[in-house]
N, C-alpha and C positions, 0 to 999 in steps of 0.2 A: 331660377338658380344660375341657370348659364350668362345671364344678362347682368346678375351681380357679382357676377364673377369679372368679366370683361369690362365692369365702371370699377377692378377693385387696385388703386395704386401702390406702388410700393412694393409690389412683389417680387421684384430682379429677377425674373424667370427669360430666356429667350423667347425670341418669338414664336419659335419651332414648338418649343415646350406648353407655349400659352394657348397658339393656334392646337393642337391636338387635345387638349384637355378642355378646353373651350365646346367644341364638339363633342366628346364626350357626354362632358354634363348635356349638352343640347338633345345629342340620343335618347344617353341611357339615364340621365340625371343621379349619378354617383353610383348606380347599382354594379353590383358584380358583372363582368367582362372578363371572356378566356381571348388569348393572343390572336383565333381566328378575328373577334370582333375590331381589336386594335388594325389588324390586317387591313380591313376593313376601311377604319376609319384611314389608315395613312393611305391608300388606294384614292378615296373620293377626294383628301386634299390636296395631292397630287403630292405629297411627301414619300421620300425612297424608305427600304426597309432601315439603312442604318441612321437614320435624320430620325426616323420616330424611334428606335431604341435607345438614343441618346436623350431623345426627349422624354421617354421615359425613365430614364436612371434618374435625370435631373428630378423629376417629379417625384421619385420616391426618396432623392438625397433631403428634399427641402420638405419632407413627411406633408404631399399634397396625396401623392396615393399609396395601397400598402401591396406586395406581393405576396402573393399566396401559393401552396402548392393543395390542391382539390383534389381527393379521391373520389372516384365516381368507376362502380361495379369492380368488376374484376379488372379492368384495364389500366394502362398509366398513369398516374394523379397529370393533370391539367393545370398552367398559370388559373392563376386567378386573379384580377385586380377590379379591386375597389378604391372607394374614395375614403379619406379619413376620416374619424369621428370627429376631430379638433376642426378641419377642416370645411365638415358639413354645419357645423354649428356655428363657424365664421361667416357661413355663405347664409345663414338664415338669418343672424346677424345683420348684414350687409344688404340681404333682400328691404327688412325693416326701414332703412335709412335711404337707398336709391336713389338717384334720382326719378322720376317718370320718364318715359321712352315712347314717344308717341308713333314710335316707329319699329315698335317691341315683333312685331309679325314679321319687321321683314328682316332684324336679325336672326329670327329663329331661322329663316330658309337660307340667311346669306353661308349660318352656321353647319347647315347639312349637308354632310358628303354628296349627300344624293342627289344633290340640286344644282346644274352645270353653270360657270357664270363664266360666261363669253363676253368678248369684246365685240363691239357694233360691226367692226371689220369682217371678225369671223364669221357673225352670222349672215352677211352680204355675201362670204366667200362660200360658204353653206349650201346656199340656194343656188349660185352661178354652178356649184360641182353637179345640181341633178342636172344642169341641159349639157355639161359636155361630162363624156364618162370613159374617161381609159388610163392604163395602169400611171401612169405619168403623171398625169391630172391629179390622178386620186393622191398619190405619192404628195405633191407638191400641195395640195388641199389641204390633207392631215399636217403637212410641216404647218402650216400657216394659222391653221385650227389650235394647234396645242400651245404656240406661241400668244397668239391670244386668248389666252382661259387663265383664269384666276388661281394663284399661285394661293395654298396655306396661307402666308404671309399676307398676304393683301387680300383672305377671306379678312383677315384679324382687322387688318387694318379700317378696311369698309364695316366689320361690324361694332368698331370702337363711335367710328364717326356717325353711323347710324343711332348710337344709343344717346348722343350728345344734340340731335336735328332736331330742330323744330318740325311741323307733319308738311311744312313745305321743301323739308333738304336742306337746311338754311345751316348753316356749323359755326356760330357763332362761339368768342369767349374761349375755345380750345387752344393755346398754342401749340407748338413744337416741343416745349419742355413737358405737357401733359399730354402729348400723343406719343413722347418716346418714351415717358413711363409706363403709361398704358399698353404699348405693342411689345416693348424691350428694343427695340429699335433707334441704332445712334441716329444724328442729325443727318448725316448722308444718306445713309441708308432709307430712310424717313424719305427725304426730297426723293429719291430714287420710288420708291413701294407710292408715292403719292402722283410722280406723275405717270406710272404706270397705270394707276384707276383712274386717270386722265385719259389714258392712250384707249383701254376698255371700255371708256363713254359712262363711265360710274362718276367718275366728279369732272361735271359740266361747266362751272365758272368758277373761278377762286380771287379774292379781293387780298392782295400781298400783305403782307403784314411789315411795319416796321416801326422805328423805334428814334427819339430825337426831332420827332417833330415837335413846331413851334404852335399848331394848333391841337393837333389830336394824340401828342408824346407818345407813349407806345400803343402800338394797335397789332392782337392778334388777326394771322391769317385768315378770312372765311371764304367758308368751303360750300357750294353748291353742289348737291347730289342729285345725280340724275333720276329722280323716281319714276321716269317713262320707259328706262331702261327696258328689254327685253326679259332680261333675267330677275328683275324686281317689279315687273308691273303687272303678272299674274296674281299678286301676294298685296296688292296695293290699291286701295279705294283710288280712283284715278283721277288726279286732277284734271281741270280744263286749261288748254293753250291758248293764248291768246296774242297774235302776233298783230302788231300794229305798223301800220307802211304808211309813212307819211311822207310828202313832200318837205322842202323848207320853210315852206308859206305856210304849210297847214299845221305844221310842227308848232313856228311861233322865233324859230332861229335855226344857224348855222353851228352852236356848241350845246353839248350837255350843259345843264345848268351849273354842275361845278363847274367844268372849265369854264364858262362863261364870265364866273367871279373870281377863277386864280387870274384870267387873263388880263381882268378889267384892275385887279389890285395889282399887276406887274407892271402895267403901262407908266403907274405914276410912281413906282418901286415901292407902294407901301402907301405913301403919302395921301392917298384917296383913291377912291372908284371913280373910274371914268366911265361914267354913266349917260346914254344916250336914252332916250324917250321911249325908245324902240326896245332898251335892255331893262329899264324898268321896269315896264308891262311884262315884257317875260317871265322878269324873276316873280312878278304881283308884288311887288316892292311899297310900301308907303311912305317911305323916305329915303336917302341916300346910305344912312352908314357909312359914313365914309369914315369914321373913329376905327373902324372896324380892316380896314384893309388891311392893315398892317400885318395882321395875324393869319393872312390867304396868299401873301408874297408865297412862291413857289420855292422850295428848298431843296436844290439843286442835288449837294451833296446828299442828301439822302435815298440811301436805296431803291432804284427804283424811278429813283427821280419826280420829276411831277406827276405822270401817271400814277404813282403811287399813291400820294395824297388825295389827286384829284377824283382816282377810284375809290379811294376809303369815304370822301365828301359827300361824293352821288351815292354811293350805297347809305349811308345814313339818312341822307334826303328822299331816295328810294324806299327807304321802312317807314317813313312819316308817312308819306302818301300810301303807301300800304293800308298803314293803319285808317289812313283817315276816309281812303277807298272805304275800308270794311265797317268800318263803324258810322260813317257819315254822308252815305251812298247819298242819299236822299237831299242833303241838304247843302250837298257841294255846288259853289255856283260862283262863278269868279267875278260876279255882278255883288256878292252878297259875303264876306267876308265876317268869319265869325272865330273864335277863339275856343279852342280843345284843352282844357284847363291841363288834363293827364299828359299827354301830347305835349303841351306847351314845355310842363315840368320838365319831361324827358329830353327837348332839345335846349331846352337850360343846362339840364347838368350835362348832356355832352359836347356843349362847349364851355371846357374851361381849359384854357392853355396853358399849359405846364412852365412856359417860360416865364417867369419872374423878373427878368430883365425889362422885359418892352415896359415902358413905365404907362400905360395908356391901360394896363391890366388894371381893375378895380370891381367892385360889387356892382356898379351900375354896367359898364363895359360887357359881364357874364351875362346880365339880364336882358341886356340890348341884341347880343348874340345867342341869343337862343330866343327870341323873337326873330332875328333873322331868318335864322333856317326852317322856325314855322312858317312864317311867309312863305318861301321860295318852295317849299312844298307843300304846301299851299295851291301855289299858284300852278303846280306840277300837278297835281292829285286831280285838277280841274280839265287839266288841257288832255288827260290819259282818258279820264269821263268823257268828255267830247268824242276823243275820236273812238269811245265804246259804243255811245249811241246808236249807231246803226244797227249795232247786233241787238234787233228788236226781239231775238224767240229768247234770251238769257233775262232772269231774274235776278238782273245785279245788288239789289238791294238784301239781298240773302246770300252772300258771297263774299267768302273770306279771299284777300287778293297778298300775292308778294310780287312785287316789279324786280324782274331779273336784271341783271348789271348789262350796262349798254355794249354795245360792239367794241364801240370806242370812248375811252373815258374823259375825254374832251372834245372830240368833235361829233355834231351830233351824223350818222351814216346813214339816215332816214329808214332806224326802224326799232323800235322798243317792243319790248315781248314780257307777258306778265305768267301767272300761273294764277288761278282762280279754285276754291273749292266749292264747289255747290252742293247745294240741297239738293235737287233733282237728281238722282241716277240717269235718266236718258241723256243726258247729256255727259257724262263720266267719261274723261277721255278722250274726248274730243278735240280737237284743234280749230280754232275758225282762227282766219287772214281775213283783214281788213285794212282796204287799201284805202288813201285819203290822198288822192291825185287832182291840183288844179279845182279845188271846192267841191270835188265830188267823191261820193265815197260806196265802194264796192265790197260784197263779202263774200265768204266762201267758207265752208263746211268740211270740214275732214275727218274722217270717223277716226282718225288717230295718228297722234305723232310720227308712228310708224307708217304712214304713206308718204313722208315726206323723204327727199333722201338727202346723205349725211352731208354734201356739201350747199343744200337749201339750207338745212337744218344750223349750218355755221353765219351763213347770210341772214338768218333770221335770227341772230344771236341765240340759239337755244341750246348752242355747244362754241367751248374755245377751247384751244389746244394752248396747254402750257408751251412755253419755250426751256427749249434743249436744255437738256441738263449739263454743265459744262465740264463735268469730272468725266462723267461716266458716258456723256455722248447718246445713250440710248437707255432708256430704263432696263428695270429689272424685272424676272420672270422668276 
């Protein structure tokens, strides 16, 4: 109930409003509640007494709940609040239709007062307060602890993006305009409550979103959610880590594969790929495309600037070889080049360039470019296989895989990092590092993400920190 409530749009409720009722249904799932249990619930989301009063008037102005006055024995009748008749019949309604939530468990806990959600900081600061112990310490401890814990607002917000993830954290398709209906939350306020579950280690990568491009036109934000989190990896079948350290030589080059190709289509402004034998092989290219350049010239003025496209490019490229990791374990092999009929289709239709002008657009053009991007991840999907290899005790061929977005989104900083699901439980949650130095390659076994600490954890791209928000200087709490 709680979870078709939180995918339901259109409701103009605040956030305050949404977040407390939200929880509600989560508890008590619309039954009768007296003021101690409201109590209750604003306590655990860290809402003051007069923020959930208002959230309740709201809620009974817009008849989501009704107020009651209870007799019970000889003593003062008692609030009472329930959920509405119209209201429950909406939400059984709205259960029918849902989407699926393959991440349905871990809304339920992100939804409960009871369940504390710290930031990575805190709980580093957590453990440093039990070896030093005096009033001072403690004092400046608790300041730094409350600071970072998870505000009502950004329960809501992390349990909106949760019900929209794929079961790797992936937030694809959601923009701005469907996360402010969803929370009640304007555009600012939005960037504000978003890099704050950035600052708390709750969203791990995010790929910008923007709009006017000449290859990929509008492209919503996607959001990486950290499922190793502390506060969500109790509640969570646990993926494996997979961090790969590669030299230049053993990589294959010096750029990510997109940059590689805005770089090569700027040199001649458009006019062709300046393709060397070396950049070929890389991309696993079977011919030049040069028809194609045109459409990977880098566009300045947009948001973001090149990093932007060039991150939205590798992450598409990145979900191929996903896919082609999970489905075609077995039969990848950059000696042996074969064609993914479903795959193919899907980098067909995501290249078609919205601009109409370049006169070089046509039905053969769309077909050519989306055999390109098969290739090149392709040729990606191959070089990530290799340097798995080594880790001989994994059964990759039973292994659903997502490649995380690189450090850097044009140069390559010699290290890609994937997330893997396995079959096996003994291995759930684990981390192996494999290093590929000078032709030789080394690995290493970690019983969990959390041995690592958080500024390894940045170098191994498994966490980035947005940049500053420029209104407000520092997020919100």
């Amino acid at each position: 109930m709680h979870i078709a409530f939180v995918q339901m749009k259109g409701l103009g409720l605040s956030p305050e409003a949404r977040a407390l009722f939200a929880s509600y249904l989560r508890v008590y799932a619309g039954r009768p509640i007296g003021r101690t249990e409201v109590q209750a619930l604003s306590v655990g989301l860290r809402q003051s007494t007069p923020v959930s009063n208002r959230a309740l008037d709201e809620l009974q102005s817009r008849d989501f709940i009704r107020m009651a006055r209870v007799a019970e024995g000889k003593g003062r009748p008692r609030d009472s609040l329930e959920c509405t008749e119209r209201l429950l019949e909406r939400l059984a309604a709205e259960e029918g239709g849902a989407e699926q939530c393959p991440l349905s468990h871990l809304v339920d806990q992100v939804l409960h007062p009871e369940n504390q959600i710290q930031g990575l900081t805190s709980i580093a600061t957590t453990s440093q307060a039990a070896l030093v112990d005096s009033p001072a310490h403690r004092k400046v401890t608790a300041r730094k602890r409350l600071k970072g814990k998870a505000s009502a607002t950004n329960r809501l917000l992390l349990a909106v993006l949760l019900c929209y993830a794929d079961r790797f954290g992936v937030v694809r398709s959601t923009g701005f305009a469907a996360l402010s209906d969803l929370t009640g939350l304007g555009r600012e306020s939005l960037k504000a409550h978003l890099h704050k579950l950035n600052e708390l280690g709750l969203i791990s990568h995010k790929i910008v979103g923007f709009s006017g491009s000449r290859l990929l036109g509008s492209w919503d934000t996607v959001y990486f959610l950290n499922l190793h989190h502390p506060s969500l990896v109790a509640m969570q079948p646990q993926l494996v880590t997979l961090v790969l350290q590669a030299d230049k030589a053993s990589y294959g080059g010096q750029s990510t594969e997109a940059g590689k190709i805005i770089s090569l289509a700027d040199l001649s402004r458009g006019a062709r790929f300046d393709w060397s034998k070396h950049d070929l092989e890389f991309l696993g290219l079977t011919r030049d495309f040069d028809h194609l350049a045109a459409f990977f010239v880098p566009q300045r003025n947009l948001p973001g600037g090149v990093d932007a496209v060039a991150s939205a490019l590798q992450f598409l490229l990145d979900g191929y070889a996903s896919r082609l990791l999970s489905t075609r374990w077995s039969q990848l092999s950059k000696d042996t080049f074969f064609v993914d009929e479903a795959l193919m289709a899907c980098a067909k239709a995501d290249f078609k360039p919205r601009s109409r002008s370049l006169m070089l657009y046509d039905g053969v053009t769309e077909q050519c470019g989306g055999q390109f991007l098969y290739e090149v991840s392709f040729a990606l999907a191959c070089r990530l296989k290799q340097l798995l290899l080594p880790l001989e005790e994994l059964a990759f061929d039973e292994m659903q895989f997502q490649v995380l977005p690189p450090t850097n989104p044009v140069a390559y900083q010699g290290v890609r990092a994937l997330l893997a699901l396995p079959k096996e439980q003994e291995f759930s949650g684990a981390c192996f590092v494999v290093q590929a130095l000078r032709g030789e390659a080394t690995c290493e076994r970690l019983e969990a993400i959390l041995a690592i600490d958080l500024d390894q954890r940045a170098s191994y791209g498994l966490h980035t920190k947005f940049r500053a928000l420029k209104r407000y200087g520092s997020s919100v709490s």
